[in-house]
N, C-alpha and C positions, 0 to 999 in steps of 0.2 A: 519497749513500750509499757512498761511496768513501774512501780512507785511501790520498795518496800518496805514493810514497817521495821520497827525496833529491833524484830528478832531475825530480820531476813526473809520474811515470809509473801510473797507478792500481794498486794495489797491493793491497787487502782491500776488497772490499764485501760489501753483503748483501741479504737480500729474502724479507718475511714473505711467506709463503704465508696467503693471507686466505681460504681455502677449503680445509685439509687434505683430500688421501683420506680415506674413511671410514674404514681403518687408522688413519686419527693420531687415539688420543681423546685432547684435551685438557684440562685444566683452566682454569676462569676465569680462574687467572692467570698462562695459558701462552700461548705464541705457537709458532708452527712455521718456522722459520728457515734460509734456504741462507744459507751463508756462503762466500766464493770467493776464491781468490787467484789473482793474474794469470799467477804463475809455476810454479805449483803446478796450478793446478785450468784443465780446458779444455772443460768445461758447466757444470752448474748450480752444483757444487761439491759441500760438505758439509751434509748435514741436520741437523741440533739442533731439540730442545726449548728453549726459554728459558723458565726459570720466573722470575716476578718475587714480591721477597716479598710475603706476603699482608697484611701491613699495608699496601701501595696499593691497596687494595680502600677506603681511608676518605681522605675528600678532603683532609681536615686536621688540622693537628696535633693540637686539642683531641680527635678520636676516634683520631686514633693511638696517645696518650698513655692515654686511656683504654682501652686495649683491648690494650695490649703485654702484660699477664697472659698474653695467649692467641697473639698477634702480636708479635714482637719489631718495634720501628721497624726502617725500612730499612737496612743495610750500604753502606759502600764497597767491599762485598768479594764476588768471585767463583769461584762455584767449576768446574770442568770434571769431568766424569765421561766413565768414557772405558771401553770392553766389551774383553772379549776375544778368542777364534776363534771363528768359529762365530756369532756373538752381534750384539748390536743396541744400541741407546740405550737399550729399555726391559728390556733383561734383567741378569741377574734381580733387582735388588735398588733397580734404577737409580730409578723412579719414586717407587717410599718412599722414597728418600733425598732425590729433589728436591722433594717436601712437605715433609719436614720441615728443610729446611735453609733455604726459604721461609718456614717458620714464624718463621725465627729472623732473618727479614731479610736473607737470603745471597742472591746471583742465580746462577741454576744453569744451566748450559749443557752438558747430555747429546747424544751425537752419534753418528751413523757413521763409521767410516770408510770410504774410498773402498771400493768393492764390494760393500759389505753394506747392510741397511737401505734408505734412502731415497738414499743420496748416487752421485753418480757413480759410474761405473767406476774400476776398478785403471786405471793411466797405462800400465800395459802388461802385457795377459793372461799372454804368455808369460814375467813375471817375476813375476807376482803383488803380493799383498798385501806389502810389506817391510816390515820395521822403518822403515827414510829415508822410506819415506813415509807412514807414520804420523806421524813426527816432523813434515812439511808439513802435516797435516791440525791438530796442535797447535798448531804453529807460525801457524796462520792464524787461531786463537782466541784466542792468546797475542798477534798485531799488532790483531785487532780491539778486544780491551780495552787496547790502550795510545794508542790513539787517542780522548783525552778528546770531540772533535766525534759522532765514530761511535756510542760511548759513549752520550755525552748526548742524541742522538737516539732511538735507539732503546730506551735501557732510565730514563732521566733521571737521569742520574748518570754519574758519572766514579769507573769500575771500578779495582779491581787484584786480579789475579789469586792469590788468596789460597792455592788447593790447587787439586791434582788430584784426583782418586777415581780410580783407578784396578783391571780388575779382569782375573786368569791373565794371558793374552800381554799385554793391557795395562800392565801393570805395566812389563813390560820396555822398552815405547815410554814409559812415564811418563820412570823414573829415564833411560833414554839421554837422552831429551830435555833433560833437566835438568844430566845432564854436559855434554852436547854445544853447551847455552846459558849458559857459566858470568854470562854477563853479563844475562840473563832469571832473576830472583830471584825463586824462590817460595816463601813462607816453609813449607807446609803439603803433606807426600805423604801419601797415604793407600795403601797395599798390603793389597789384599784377595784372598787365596790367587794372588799372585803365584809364575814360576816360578825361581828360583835358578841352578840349573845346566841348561845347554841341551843339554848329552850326554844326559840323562834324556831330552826331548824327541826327542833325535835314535833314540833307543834304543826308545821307545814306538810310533816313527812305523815303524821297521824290524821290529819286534815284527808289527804290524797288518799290516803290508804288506811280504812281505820281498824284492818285486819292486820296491820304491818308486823305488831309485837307476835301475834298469833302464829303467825304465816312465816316469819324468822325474816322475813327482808321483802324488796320487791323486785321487779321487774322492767329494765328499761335499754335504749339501744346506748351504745356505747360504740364512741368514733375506734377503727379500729382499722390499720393495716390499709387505710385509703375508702374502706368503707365503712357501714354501720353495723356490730353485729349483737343481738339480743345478749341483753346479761343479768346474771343472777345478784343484786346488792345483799349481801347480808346485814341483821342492822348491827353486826359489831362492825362495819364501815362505818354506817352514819352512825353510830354513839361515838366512833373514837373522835369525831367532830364535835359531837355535842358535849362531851363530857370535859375538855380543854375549858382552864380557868384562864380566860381573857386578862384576867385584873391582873394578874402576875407577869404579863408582857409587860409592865412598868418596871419590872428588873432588869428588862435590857439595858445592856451597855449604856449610860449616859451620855458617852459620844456620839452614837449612834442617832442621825436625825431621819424623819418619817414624811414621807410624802402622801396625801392621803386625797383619790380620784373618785368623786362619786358622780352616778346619772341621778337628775333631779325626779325622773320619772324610772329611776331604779324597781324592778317589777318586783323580784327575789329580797332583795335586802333591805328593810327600813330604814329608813334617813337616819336616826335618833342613832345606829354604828359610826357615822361620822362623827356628831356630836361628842359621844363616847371613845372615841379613840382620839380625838383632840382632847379630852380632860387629860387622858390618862396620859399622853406625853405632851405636856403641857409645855412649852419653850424648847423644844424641839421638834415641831410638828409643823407644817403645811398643807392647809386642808383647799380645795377646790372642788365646786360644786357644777356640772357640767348642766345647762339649762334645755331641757328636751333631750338627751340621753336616756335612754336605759339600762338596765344591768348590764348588759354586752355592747353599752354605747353606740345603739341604735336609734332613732328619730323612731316617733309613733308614725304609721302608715298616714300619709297625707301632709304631714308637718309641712310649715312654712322652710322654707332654707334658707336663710338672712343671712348668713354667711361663706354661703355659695361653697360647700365642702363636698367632697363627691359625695356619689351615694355608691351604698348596698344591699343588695336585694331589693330596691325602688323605695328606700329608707336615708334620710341621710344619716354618714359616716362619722358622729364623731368622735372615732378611734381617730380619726386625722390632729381632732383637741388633745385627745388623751398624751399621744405620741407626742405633740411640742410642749406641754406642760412637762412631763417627763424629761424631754429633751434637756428643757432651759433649766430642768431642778439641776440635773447633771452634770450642765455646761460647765467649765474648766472655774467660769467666773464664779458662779453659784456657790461651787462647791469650796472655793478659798474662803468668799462670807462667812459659811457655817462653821467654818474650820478659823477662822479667827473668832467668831462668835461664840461658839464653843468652848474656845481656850483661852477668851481674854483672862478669863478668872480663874486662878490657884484654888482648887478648895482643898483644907486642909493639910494641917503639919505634921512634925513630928511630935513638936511638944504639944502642939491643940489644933485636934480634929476638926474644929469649929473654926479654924482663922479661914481666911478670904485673902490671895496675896494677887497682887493683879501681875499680868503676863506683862504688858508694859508701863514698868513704874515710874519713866519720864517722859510723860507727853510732851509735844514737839513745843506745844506753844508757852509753859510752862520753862522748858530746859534747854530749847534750840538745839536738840540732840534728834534726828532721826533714825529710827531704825532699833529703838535701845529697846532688849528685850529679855527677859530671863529662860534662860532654857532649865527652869525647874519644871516640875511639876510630871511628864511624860512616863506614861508605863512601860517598866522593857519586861524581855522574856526571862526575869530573872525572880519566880516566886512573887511576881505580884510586885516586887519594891519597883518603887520609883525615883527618879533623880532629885537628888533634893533643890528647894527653892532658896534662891537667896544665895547663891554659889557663884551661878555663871551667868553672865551678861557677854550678849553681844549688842553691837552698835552700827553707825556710819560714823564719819572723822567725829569726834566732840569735841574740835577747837571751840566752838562759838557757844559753849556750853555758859547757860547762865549764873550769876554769883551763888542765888540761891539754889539753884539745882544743885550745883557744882557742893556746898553746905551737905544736900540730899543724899546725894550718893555717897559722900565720906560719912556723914552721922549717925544715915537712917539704912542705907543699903549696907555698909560697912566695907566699902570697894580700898583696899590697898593698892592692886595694883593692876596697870592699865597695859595689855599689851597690844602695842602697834606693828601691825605686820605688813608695813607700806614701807618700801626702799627709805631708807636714810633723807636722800634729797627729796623723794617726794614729798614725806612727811616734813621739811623742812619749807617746802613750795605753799602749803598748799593747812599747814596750822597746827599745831600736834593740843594735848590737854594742855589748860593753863598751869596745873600745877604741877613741872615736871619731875619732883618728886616719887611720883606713884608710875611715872612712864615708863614702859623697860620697851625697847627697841625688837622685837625680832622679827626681820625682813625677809617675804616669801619671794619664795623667785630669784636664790640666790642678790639676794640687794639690785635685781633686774640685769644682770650681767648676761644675759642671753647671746648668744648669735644670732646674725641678722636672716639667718634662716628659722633658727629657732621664733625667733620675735616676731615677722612676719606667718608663721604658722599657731602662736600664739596667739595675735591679734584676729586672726581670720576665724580663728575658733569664738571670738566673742564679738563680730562685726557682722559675720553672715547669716546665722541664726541661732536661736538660742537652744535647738538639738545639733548645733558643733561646739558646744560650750565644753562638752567632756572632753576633746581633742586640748583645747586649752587649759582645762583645769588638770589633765594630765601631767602638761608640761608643766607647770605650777607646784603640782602636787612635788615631782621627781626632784623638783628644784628647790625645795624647801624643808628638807629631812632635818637638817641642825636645828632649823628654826622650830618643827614640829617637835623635835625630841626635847629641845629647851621648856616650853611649854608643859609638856605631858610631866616631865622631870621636875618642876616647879610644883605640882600638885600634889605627886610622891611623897613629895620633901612636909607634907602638911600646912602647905601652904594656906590652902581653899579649904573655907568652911563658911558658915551662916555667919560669924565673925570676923570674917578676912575675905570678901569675894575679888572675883577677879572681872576685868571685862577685857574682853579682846574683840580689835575694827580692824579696816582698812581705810578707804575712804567711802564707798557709799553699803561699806557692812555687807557684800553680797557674793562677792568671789571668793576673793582669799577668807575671808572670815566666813563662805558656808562651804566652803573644803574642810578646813579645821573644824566646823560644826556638823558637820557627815563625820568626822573624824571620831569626834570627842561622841558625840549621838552611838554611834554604831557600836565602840567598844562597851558603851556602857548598855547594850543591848534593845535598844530601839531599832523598831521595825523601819522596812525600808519606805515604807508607804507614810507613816508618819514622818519621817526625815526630811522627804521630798517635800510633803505639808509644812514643813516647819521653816525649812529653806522659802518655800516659795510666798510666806508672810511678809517677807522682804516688797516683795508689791504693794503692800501695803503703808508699811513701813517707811519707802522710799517717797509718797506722795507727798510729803512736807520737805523734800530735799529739795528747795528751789533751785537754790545756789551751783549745787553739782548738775542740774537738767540744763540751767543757761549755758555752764561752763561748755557741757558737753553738744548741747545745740552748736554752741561759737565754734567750732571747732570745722566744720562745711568738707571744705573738700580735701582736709587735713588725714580724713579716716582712708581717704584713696589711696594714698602712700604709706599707710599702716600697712596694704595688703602687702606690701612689697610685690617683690617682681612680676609677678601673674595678676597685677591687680586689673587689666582690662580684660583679660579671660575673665577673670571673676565677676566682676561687673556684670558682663555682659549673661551667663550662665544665671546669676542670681538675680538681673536687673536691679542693682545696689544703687540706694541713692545716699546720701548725706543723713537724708531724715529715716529713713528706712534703719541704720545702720547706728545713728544714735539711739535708736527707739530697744533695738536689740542690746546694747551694751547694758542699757539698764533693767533688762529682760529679768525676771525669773521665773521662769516657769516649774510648776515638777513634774515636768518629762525631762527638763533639761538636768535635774538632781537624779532622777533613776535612771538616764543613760551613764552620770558618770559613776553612780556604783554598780551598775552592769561592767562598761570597764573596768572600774577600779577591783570588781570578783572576777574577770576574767583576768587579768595584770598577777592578784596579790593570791586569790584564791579564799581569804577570808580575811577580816579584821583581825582577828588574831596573829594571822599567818603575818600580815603585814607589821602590827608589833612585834614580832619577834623577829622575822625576819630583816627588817628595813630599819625600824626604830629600836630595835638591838635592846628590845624591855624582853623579863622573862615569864611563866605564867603566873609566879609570884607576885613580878611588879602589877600585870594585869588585875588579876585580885585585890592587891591592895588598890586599885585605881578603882577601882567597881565598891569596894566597901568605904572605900573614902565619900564617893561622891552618891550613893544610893539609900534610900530608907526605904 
């Protein structure tokens, strides 16, 4: 139950409490968890809630799939929620948010920080609660989910930390943390009546207390172990707040998009922090103004209820608004928008920091090409370089590719040559490029020579839902090693450059061609969270493929006899219809891309491993493959 570092030294563990105090009530699908760090923490550590989604409440896929109506299937994705002064894991909006972001398949990890709640003491009374170590109390949830072992133990799956939650002084330990890590990527903040400017705070605290500087801090109850117990603030707690340069949370990550929840009758914080933290991340920001909330998204005593939310404490609740705003910023769909939003646009090259190269250079209506997209531009874990742009394209079929597109991509793209990795006949069924000059042939799936157990177990993998898709792309993957080595072999050879691109399809761009783009993504050091993001743009992508959605509509009770033999068991197990079952084919999700590189790391054990070992390349060939295609 340990994660260690560099030199072997124990670094993060943890340790379920299997007997909460009567304080922790939990739900069925919660757990009560210390979390520790060897350099940070010097008892038990920090307290959390872990919620797991509630669809592991059903053993197997056939009732997970039927029951996601209500249960979303499980997430690769995690989220941390994190309190402000005064406050705890469960307050105040904390536990409605970790139901329902379990509903949705999220793992939710709410916590104390050091002094409050459940977890340890401050590291030093006479300095209090700071900012830096708040940031260590994150930072120790942030090494715990990057630890796939740790991970997989305790929650069965290999996390990434997808957001924060953040809520008042928390907020300000959110975003520092996130400057302060530029090299810990989270794509997802959440600010809910976070505070802006720390003179306000300095000004509030002098206001209450105008002995405060004199008298070295104050005095107030602080939630503690299930009840309230007197505590001593020193003001290097409230300066390590105050003294935080807000302006400089513009350096976060510019991936990174911001969710921002204020009460319109917010008591603590002035409005004019919303305002200000929408300048500052200006096109990446979503602001929401809650009408009759307060700072703890409370109704004033008396308030009208017009939208009939519960209450609490004879107030209405609404943490219930907070919670589904949150929810929807989340939601699987939400978060594809900001993630093609984000990366429609290339900035900057090699030769000029200044260029703008767009992510997709042939729109549908323009080229009659669906799905054509450049996988430049993308950060891996290699010194900051990134893949170059104007290299690699992938697509869906571009037989019906226009005159002048077709002009476009030889003149302007500079594409030589076009690999198709669709069986001989199919590609001959169904339309190949018109200029078959630039075509090179290489068929995945052995040119579909399958056995009819194999093919039956192949098709079932991408008919019954799109978390069995790694079952088929396995099969796929094993059956394509000549074709994958021909490829990789071709780029060695100096093929691919910003003067000779390449593009490689299938036919609707999304199976075979994002195997090979996990493929080609991974060795060149991309994260597995972006991969699955970059795969699952194909949703996008595919909404202009008329042609292939009728083809595959027409097809009715044709997909029944794809199951092969077990096709009425199956049926009946996953209640499959025709339309159910076309809607999946053209699926892509990214859970369905991080289950098949969870196989594909239990299978190979690493991208590398699998180059060498399978694709019979050596760490040389690897390197030159990484400096060919990286700047």
């Amino acid at each position: 139950m340990v994660l260690l570092d560099e030199v072997g030294i124990e670094k993060v563990c943890y340790e379920v409490v299997t007997k909460p105090p009567p304080h922790i009530r939990l739900e069925s699908n919660e757990q009560f968890v210390y979390f520790k760090h060897v350099r940070y923490h010097t008892a038990q550590g920090i307290a959390a809630v872990l919620s797991h989604p509630k669809s592991l409440q059903f053993d197997t896929l056939s009732d997970r799939v039927q029951n996601q109506h209500q249960f979303e299937l499980p997430q690769h994705r995690a989220a941390l929620v994190i309190h402000g002064h005064q406050s705890h894991k469960n307050h105040p909006y904390q536990t409605l948010l970790a139901s329902r972001l379990s509903e949705m398949g999220i793992f939710v990890i709410r916590i104390d920080f050091r002094g409050l709640g459940d977890s340890e003491d401050v590291k030093d009374p006479d300095v209090g609660r700071t900012i830096s170590q708040d940031l260590e109390d994150i930072d120790t949830i942030y090494e715990f989910l990057s630890s796939p072992r740790l991970c997989k133990e305790l929650c069965g799956f290999q996390l990434s930390l997808d957001s924060i939650i953040a809520h008042s002084r928390g907020v300000v330990s959110m975003f520092e943390y996130a400057r302060a890590n530029p090299d810990k990527y989270i794509p997802n903040l959440v600010n809910c009546a976070g505070r802006f400017d720390g003179q306000g705070l300095l000004d509030k605290r002098l206001k209450a207390s105008p002995e405060w500087r004199k008298e070295g801090g104050f005095w107030c109850d602080m939630p503690r172990f299930g009840a309230f117990e007197r505590t001593w603030i020193p003001c290097s707690e409230t300066m390590s707040a105050v003294n935080v340069d807000t302006s400089a949370f513009k350096s976060i990550d510019a991936r990174t998009w911001i969710l921002s929840c204020y009460g319109a009758n917010d008591e603590i914080i002035p409005l004019d922090a919303a305002a200000n933290y929408s300048n500052l991340f200006g096109g990446r920001h979503t602001l929401h103004i809650i009408n009759g909330a307060n700072h703890n998204f409370l109704g004033l005593p008396g308030d009208f209820n017009e939208t009939q939310l519960p209450l609490r404490k004879g107030r209405v609740n609404y943490g219930y608004r907070v919670v589904e705003l949150i929810a929807d910023h989340l939601s699987r769909e939400r978060q594809l928008d900001r993630f093609y939003q984000l990366t429609s646009q290339i900035r900057g090259t090699t030769s000029n920091p200044a260029d703008i190269i767009a992510r997709w250079p042939l729109p549908h209506d323009f080229s009659k090409v669906s799905n054509f997209r450049d996988l430049g531009g993308y950060q891996t874990m290699f010194n900051n370089r990134r893949i170059k742009t104007g290299c690699l394209y992938r697509c869906a079929n571009p037989c019906d590719i226009t005159e002048e597109a077709q002009d476009y991509l030889m003149s302007t793209l500079h594409v030589t040559r076009i690999f198709d990795l669709r069986a001989v006949g199919e590609a001959a069924d169904n339309g190949i490029f018109p200029d078959t000059n630039l075509v090179q042939n290489l068929a995945f799936n052995k040119n579909t020579s399958l056995s009819p157990d194999d093919m039956a177990e192949h098709y079932q993998g991408l008919l019954i839902s799109s978390y069995s898709f790694p079952k088929a792309y396995m099969i796929v993957l094993k059956n394509s090693t000549n074709a994958i080595k021909k490829f990789f072999r071709y780029i060695l050879e100096g093929n691919c450059h910003p003067n000779s691109s390449l593009v490689f399809h299938c036919t609707a761009g999304k199976d075979r061609t994002g195997i090979l783009g996990m493929l080609l993504l991974s060795i060149l050091g991309v994260d597995e969270d972006t991969i699955s993001k970059e795969y699952e743009l194909t949703t996008i992508g595919l909404k202009t493929e008329v042609k292939l959605i009728k083809k595959l509509q027409a097809r009715g009770d044709l997909y029944y006899s794809m199951l092969g033999k077990d096709c009425e068991k199956l049926t009946q197990i996953y209640q499959l219809t025709p339309e159910k079952m076309s809607k999946t084919l053209l699926s892509s999700s990214y859970e369905a891309m991080r289950f098949f590189i969870d196989e594909f790391n239990a299978e190979f054990h690493s991208i590398e491993q699998y180059f060498m070992n399978v694709l019979q390349f050596s760490t040389h060939d690897i390197g030159k493959l990484r400096d060919l295609l990286l700047e």
